[in-house]
SESE-253660 format. One record per residue (C-alpha): residue in three letters; x, y, z. Coordinates in steps of 0.5 Angstrom, whole numbers, padded with zeros to 4 digits, always signed. Example, Ala and Ser with C-alpha at 12.3 -4.5 7.8 and 13.67 -1.06 7.14 Angstrom:
2
ala+0025-0009+0016/ser+0027-0002+0014/
END
This chain:
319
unk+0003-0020+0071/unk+0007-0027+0071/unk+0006-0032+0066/unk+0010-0037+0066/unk+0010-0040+0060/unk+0014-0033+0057/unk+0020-0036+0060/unk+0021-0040+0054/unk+0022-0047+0059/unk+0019-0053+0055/unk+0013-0055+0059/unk+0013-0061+0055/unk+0019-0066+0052/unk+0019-0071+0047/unk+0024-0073+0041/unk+0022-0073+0034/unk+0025-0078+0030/unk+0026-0079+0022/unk+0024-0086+0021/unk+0030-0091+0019/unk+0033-0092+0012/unk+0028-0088+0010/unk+0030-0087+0002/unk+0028-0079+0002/unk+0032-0078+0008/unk+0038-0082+0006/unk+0039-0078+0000/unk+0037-0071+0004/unk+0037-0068-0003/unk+0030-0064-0004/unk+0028-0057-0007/unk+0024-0055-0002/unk+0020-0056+0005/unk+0016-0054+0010/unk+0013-0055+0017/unk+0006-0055+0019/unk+0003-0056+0027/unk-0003-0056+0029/unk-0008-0060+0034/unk-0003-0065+0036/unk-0001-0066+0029/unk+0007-0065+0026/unk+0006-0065+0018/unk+0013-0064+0015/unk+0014-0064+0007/unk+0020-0064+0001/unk+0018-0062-0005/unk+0023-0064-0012/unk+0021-0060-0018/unk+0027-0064-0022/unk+0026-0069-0026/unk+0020-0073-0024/unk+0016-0067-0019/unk+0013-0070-0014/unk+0012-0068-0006/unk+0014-0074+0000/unk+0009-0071+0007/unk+0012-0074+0013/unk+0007-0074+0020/unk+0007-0075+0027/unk+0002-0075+0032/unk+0005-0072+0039/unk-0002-0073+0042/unk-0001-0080+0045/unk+0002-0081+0052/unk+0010-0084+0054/unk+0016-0083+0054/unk+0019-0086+0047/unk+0021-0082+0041/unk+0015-0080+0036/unk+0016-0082+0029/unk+0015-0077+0023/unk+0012-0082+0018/unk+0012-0082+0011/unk+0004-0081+0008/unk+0001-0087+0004/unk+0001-0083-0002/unk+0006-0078-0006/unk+0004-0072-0008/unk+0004-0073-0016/unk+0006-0065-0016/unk+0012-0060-0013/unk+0007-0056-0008/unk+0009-0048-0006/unk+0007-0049+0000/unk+0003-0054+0005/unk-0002-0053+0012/unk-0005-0057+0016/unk-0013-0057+0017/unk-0016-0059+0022/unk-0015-0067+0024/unk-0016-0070+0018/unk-0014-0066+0012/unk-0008-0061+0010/unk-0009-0056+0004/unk-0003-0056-0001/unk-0001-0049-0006/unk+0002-0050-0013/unk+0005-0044-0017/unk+0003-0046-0025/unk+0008-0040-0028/unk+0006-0042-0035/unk-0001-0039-0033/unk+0000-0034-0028/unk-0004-0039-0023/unk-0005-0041-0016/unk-0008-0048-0016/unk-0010-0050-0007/unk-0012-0057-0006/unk-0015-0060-0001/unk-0012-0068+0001/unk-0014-0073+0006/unk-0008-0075+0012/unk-0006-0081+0007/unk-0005-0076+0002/unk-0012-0077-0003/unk-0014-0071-0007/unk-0021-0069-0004/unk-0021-0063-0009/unk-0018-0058-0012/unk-0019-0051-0015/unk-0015-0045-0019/unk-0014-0038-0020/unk-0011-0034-0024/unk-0007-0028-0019/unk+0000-0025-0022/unk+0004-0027-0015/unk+0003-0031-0009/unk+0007-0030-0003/unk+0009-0032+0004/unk+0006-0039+0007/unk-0002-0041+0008/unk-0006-0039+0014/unk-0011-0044+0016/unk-0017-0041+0019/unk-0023-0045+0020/unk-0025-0049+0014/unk-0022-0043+0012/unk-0015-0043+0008/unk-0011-0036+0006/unk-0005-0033+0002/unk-0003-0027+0000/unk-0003-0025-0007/unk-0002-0019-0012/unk-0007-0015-0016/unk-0001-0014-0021/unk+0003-0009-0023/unk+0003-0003-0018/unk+0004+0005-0018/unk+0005+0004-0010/unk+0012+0007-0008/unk+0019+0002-0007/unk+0019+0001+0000/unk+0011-0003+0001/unk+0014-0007-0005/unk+0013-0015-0001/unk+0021-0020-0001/unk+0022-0023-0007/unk+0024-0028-0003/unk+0017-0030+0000/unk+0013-0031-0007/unk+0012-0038-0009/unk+0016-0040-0014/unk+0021-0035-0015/unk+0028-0035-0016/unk+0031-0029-0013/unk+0037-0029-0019/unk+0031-0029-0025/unk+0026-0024-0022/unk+0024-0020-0027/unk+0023-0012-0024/unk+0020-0009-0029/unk+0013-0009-0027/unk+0013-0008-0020/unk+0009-0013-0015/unk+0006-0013-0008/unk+0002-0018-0004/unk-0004-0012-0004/unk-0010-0018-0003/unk-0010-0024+0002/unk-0014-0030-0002/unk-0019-0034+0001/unk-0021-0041-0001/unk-0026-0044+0003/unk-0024-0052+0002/unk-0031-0054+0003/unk-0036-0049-0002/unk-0028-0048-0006/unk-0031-0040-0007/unk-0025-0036-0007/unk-0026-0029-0003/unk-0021-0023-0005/unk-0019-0019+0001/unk-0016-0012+0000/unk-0010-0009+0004/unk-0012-0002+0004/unk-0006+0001+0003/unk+0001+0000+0000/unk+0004-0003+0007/unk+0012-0006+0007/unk+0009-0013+0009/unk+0012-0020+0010/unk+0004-0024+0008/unk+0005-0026+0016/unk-0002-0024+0019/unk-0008-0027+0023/unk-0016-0026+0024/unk-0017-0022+0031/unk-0023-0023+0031/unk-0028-0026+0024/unk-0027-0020+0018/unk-0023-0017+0022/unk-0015-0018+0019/unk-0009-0016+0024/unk-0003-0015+0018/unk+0005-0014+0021/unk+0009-0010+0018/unk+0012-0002+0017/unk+0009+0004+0019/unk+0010+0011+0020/unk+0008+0014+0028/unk+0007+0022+0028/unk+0014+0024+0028/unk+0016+0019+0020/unk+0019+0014+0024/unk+0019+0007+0021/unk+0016+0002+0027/unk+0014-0005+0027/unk+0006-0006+0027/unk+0001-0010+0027/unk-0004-0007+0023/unk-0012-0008+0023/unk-0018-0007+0018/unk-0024-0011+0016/unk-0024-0016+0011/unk-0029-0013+0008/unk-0029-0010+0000/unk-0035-0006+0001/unk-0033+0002+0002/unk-0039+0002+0007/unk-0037-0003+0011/unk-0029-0002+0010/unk-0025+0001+0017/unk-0019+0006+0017/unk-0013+0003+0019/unk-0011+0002+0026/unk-0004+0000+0028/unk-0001-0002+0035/unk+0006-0003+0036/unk+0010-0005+0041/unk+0016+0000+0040/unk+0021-0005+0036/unk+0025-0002+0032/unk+0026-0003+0023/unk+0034-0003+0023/unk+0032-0011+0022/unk+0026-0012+0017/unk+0029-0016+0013/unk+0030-0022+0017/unk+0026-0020+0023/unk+0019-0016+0026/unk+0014-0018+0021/unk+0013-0026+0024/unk+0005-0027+0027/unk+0005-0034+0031/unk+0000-0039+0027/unk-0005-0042+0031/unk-0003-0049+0034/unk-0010-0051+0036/unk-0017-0051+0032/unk-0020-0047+0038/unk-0017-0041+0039/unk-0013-0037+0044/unk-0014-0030+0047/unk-0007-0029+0045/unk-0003-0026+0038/unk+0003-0027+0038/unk+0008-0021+0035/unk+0015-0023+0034/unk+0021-0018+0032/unk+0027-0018+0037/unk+0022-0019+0042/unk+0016-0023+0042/unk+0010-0019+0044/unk+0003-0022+0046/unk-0004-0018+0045/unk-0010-0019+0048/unk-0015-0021+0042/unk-0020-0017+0044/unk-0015-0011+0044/unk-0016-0010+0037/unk-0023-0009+0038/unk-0023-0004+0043/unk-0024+0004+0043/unk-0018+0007+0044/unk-0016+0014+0045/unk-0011+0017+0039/unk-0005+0018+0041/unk+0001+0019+0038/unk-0002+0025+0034/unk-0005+0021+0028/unk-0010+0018+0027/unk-0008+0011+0024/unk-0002+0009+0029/unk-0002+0007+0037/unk+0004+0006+0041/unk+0003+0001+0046/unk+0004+0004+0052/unk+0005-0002+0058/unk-0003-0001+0062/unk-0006-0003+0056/unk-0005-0011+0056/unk+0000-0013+0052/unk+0006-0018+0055/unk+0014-0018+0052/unk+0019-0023+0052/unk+0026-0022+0050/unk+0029-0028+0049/unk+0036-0029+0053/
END
């Protein structure tokens, strides 16, 4: 089956420009940052924690026809916070994530586009790692319980928790990312997802289909052997209720794990595709319903599936 868009060739073209003599750019002297797209929408941040913390949000708008440059603009009102993490919800508001060391808490807000608070909440968690994940109304982010017995090799990067410092960690009482938080920004209740077993992750994952999580990372296949996953079970505490864990892979190899083969692509549009996008040296595409359907096992275990080619699942491998 040929899909041509797998070959990497933009379909479309614009540049994106900072705008002129603007102070924060000129100065390019920042803490953080990050990048968010969704709906047409490009939301680019820098975060200070020196001095005077505060964060300086950037958007631009690539849904508007032509052919002159799209400007990333700053927003009318600076964050008077140094945000972890920002994602955008919707069309018209974005979410932001701040880690509060001093008391173990994650505090997740919710902004209109012009930077206005709309509301806020907290929750005392141990860690938080990886980026937020917008689903809906929906915000997630990975987190930990607190100190665990799991063993070393499902411990999630250090480099991946919210205001960490790679060179201050303490090691002492180990922690992994074994919940994903959920925050609805419009009711502010949280929900905790349990991942059902340690699992070597990087907090990169998606909703195939509602209560139904697809994690990448580490497994053993039948033999011992690492493979790079995406593994499924229901977002749902309830011991009844709760699904055994399903992994596919593609084949990747594990030599790399550290730097690549646990990335899940983010949605770019509030409408979902039918397309799951798993990157390691390759780019692998699963069909979203894949996930749902009735497989037969094989390798000889019952929790991991190699991929075979009949099943409908696409790669690309970049040049």
């Amino acid at each position: 089956m040929s899909i041509p868009w797998l070959a990497g060739i933009p379909i479309r073209y614009r540049a994106l420009i900072w705008p002129s003599n603007d102070e924060t750019i000129l100065a390019g002297i920042w803490d953080r940052e990050g990048t968010s797209i969704l709906d047409g929408l490009i939301l680019h941040w820098f975060a200070f924690t020196r001095n005077t913390k505060r964060t300086v949000v950037y958007l631009a708008d690539t849904r508007p026809q032509g052919e002159e440059p799209i400007v990333l603009s700053p927003v009318e009102k600076e964050l008077e916070f140094a945000a972890d993490r920002i994602a955008l919800v919707g069309s018209n508001e974005f979410s932001s994530a701040e880690w509060v060391e001093s008391d173990e808490a994650l505090k997740l807000r919710l902004h209109s586009l012009d930077g206005s608070l709309v509301r806020e909440s907290s929750i005392s968690v141990k860690a938080a790692y990886g980026d937020l994940r917008v689903f809906g109304p929906k915000v997630f982010i990975a987190i930990s319980s607190g100190p665990t017995n799991a063993p070393e090799g499902s411990m999630t990067p250090d480099q991946l928790r919210l205001g960490s410092d790679p060179n201050d960690m303490d090691t002492s009482s180990p922690l992994f990312a074994d919940q994903i938080l959920e925050w609805d920004t419009t009711s502010c209740v949280f929900r905790r997802i349990k991942i059902p077993d340690p699992l070597y992750h990087g907090a990169e994952y998606t909703f195939p289909v509602e209560h139904q999580v697809a994690l990448a990372g580490l497994v053993e296949d039948g033999d011992g052997r690492e493979q790079l996953a995406l593994t499924c079970f229901n977002a749902d505490d309830q011991v009844q209720n709760q699904s055994v864990l399903r992994s596919f892979s593609p084949g990747g190899s594990s030599q790399e794990r550290a730097i690549q083969g646990m990335s899940v692509g983010l949605e770019g549009n509030t409408k979902p595709s039918n397309v799951i996008v798993h990157s390691f040296d390759r780019i692998a595409m699963f069909n979203r319903t894949f996930f749902s359907e009735e497989m037969p096992v094989c390798p000889p275990s019952s929790s991991f599936q190699l991929v075979e080619r009949d099943l409908p699942l696409y790669f690309s491998r970049p040049d």
